[in-house]
N, C-alpha and C positions, 0 to 999 in steps of 0.2 A: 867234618861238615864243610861244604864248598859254600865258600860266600861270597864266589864271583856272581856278580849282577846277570842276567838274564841274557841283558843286551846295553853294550855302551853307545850310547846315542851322543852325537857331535852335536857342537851348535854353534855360530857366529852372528854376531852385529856389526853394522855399520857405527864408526862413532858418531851417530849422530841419537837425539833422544831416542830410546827405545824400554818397552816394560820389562825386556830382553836383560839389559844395562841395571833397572832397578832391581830386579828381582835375584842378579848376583849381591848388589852391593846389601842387602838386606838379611839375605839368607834365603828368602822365602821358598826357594829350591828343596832347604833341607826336608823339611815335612813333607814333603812331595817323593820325597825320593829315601827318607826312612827305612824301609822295608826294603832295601838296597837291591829292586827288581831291576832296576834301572839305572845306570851312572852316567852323568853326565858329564862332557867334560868338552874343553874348549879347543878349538879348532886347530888355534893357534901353534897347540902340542905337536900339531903334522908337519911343521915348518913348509916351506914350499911348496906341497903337495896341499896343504891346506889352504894360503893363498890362492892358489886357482881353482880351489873347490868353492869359496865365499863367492866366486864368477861363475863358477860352472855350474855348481850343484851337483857335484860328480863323487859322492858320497854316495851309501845305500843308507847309513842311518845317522837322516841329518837336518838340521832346522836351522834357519836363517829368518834372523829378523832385519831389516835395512831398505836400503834406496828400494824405489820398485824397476829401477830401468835393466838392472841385471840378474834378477830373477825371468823378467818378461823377456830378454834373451837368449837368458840358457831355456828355456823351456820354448823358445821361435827354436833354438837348433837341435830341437830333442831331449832336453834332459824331464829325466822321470820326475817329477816333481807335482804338488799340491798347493794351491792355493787357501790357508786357512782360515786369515784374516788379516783386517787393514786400518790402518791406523792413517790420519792426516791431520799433522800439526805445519801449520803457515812456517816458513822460513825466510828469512832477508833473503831475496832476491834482486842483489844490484844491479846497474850496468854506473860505473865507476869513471871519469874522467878527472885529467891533471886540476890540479887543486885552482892552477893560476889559466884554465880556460873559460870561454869566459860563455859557455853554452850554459844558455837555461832552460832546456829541456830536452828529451829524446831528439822530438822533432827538428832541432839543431843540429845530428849529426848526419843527416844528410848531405851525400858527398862525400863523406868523411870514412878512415878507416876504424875497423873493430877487430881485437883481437881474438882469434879460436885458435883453443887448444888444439895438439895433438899430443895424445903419450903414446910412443911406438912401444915401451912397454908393457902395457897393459891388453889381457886377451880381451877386455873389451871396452871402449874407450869412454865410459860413461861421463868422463870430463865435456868431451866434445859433444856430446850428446844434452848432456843439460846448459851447454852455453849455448849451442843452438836453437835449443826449446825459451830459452830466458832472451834472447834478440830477436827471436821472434813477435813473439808476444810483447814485450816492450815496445818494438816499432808500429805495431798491429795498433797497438794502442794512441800510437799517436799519428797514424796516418802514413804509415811508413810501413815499406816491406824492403825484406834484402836485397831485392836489386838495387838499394837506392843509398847502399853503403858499400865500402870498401871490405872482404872480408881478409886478412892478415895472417896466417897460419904460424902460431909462434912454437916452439917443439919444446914441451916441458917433458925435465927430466924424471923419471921414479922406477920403481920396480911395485908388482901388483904385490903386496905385503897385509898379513891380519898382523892388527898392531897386540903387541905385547899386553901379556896380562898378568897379573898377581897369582900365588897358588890357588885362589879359589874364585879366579874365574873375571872377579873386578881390572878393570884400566888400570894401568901403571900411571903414575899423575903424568899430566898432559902438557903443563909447559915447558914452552920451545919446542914441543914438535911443529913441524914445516907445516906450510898450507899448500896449496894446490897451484899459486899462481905466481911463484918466483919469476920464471922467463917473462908472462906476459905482463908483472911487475917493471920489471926493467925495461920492457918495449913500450909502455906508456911511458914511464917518466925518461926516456930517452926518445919521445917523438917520434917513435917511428909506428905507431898505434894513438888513436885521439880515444880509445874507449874499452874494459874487458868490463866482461860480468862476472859478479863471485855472488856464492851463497851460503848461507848457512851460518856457522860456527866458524868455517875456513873463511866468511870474509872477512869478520870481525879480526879472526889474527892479522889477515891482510891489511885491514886499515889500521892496526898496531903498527906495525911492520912501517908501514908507507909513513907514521908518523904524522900526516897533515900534507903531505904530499898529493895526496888526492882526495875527492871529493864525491860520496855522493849523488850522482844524477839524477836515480830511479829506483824506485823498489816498485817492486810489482806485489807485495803482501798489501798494496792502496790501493788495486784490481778487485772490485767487487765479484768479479768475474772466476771462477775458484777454479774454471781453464785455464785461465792463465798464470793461475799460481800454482799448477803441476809444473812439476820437474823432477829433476832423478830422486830427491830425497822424501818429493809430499805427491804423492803419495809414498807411506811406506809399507812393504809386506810381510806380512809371517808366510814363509814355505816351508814342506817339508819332503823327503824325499817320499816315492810312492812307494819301494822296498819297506822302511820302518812304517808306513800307514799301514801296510797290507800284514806285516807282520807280526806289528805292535801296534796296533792300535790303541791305546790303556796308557802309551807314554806318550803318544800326541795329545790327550786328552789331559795327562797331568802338567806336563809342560805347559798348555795353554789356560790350566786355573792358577798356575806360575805365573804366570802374564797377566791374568785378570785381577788375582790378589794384589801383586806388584804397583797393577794399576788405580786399584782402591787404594792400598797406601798415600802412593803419591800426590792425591788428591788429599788426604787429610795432613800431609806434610810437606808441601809446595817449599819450605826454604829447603830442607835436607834435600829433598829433590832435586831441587836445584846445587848444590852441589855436585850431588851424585852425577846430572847431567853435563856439568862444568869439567867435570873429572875423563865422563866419555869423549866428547867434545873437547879437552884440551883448551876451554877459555875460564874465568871467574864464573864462581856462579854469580856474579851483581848481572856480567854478563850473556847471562842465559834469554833474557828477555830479549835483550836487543836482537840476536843472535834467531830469537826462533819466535814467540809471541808471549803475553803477558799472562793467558790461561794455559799454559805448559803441561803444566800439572794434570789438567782435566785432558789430555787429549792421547792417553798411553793404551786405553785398553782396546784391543783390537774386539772390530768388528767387520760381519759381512753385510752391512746397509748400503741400498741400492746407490745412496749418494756418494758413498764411498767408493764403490764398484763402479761408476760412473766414473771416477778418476783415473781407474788403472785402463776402463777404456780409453780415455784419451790419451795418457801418458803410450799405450800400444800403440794406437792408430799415429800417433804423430813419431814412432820409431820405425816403425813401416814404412810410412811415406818419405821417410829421411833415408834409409835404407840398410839401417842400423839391425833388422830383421832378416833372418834367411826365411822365412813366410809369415804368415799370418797365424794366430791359433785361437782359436774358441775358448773365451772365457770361461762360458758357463761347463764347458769339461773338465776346466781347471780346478775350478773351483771344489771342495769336498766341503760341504760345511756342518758334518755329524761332527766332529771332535771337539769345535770351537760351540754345538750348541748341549752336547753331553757336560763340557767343560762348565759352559753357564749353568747348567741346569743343577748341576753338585753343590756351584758354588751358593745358589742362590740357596738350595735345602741345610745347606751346612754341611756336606758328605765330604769326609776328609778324602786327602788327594790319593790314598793308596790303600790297596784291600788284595 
């Protein structure tokens, strides 16, 4: 008897919260994938090859849950891909100055410089792209636009890497991994930058790191305004390639009651969860909250609701206008949304993930 799977289907996440993340550390995969039609297995196994597929999408049978800025990329410069749903959990959004300045608000660094990443490693610089969306919108808000700062170009170093996972798919614990902003760390507190923006999980290590050395300015999660709380990571997306959509259809649809279960869990277990997410994320779970918002829990299960879809519109339209797009591309083409309402609809009747 052959009891090779049908078809082994790839998957990666960003570390950042995702139902993607609980649904390894759980299991909730296994009953899903039972009937061993299917196997799935982590990206990471490609070494190299797989790092630039979590950017490209350059796999034929593959799912990516994470940021939405490089998914919306690879599919500006072609890649076959599906949009199946979307997820938006709020995240720190700093902009960060030396501890001992003595600005009290955005609207103080006027004149002043700010620094923007570059990584020449990376095939698509989603760093520089969400600190520009994050200086935007923090100046917007206080009556300020870029022309009316210094912008600093500091060259941080890394290579595009999926981070390291356990045999079955879970984060390898996460502390001391680096954060994002070592160079434009040491250009602020050596005064040759009065200001960077960090997010997420990665600022939290960053104000670890800095110790008291800096301080605080801005968060933009105090923006009523939920434009202005897009950036590379909120919105996030489920993609998958359109090769496994067309082929298998039946594993988009159990992967995404993977996702939905995941995300029921988490809501009836908000501390485990938070671990879990501390673990992807490489911070404490105490620190999960500060790091992303205090309903965490409630905000994993992907959907296609217009207010949602409204985010990856503008997260597009403001990568375009930056120039971060090789064109424009039609959402609602993108978009497939049979698998993610097949998925709901099993879950909702009780119909197990495999037949």
């Amino acid at each position: 008897m052959n009891d090779a799977p049908l078809a082994t289907v790839r998957y990666t996440r960003c570390p950042v919260p995702s139902a993607t993340g609980v649904a390894l550390a759980t299991g909730v995969f296994d009953a899903l994938t039972a009937d061993r039609r299917y196997g799935f297995r982590d990206i990471a196994e490609l070494g190299e090859a797989g790092a630039s597929a979590h950017y490209t999408h350059a796999i034929d049978y593959f799912f990516r849950e994470g940021g939405g800025s490089p998914p919306i990329w690879a599919r500006a410069n072609g890649a076959a891909s599906r949009l199946l749903g979307v997820t938006f959990m709020d995240e720190l959004l700093g902009v960060y100055v030396r501890a001992d300045d003595p600005v009290a608000s955005v609207a103080d660094l006027r004149g002043r410089r700010i620094a923007l990443p570059r990584w020449p490693a990376l095939v698509f610089d989603f760093w520089r792209a969400a600190a520009e969306k994050g200086y935007a919108s923090a100046l917007a808000l206080h009556g300020l636009s870029e022309r009316d700062v210094e912008a600093v170009d500091i060259v941080e170093t890394g290579v595009a890497k999926v981070l390291p996972a356990d045999r079955d798919g879970t984060r390898e614990p996460g502390p001391g991994r680096p954060h994002g902003y070592r160079q434009q760390l040491a250009a602020l507190l050596a005064g040759r930058v009065d200001a960077l923006f960090g997010k997420g999980a990665e600022a939290v290590r960053l104000e670890q790191e800095a110790g008291g050395a800096i301080r605080l300015l801005d968060d933009l999660r105090r923006s009523p305004a939920i434009d202005d709380r897009v950036n590379n990571s909120s919105p996030r997306l489920v993609t998958v390639s359109a090769p496994l959509l067309r082929d298998h259809p039946e594993a988009a649809v159990r992967y995404l009651q993977g996702l939905l279960r995941a995300a029921t869990w988490a809501r009836a277990h908000p501390d485990a969860t938070a671990t879990i997410i501390g673990r992807e994320c490489a911070i404490a779970a105490a620190d999960v909250p500060r790091a992303f918002e205090p309903a965490f829990a409630d905000k994993l299960a992907p959907s296609l609701a217009p207010e949602l879809l409204a985010t990856v519109a503008t997260m597009k339209d403001f990568l375009l206008a930056r120039g971060y797009l090789a064109g424009d591309i039609d959402l609602h083409d993108w978009i497939d949304p049979a698998p993610l309402a097949e998925a709901l609809r099993r879950e909702r009747a009780g119909v197990p993930g495999s037949r």
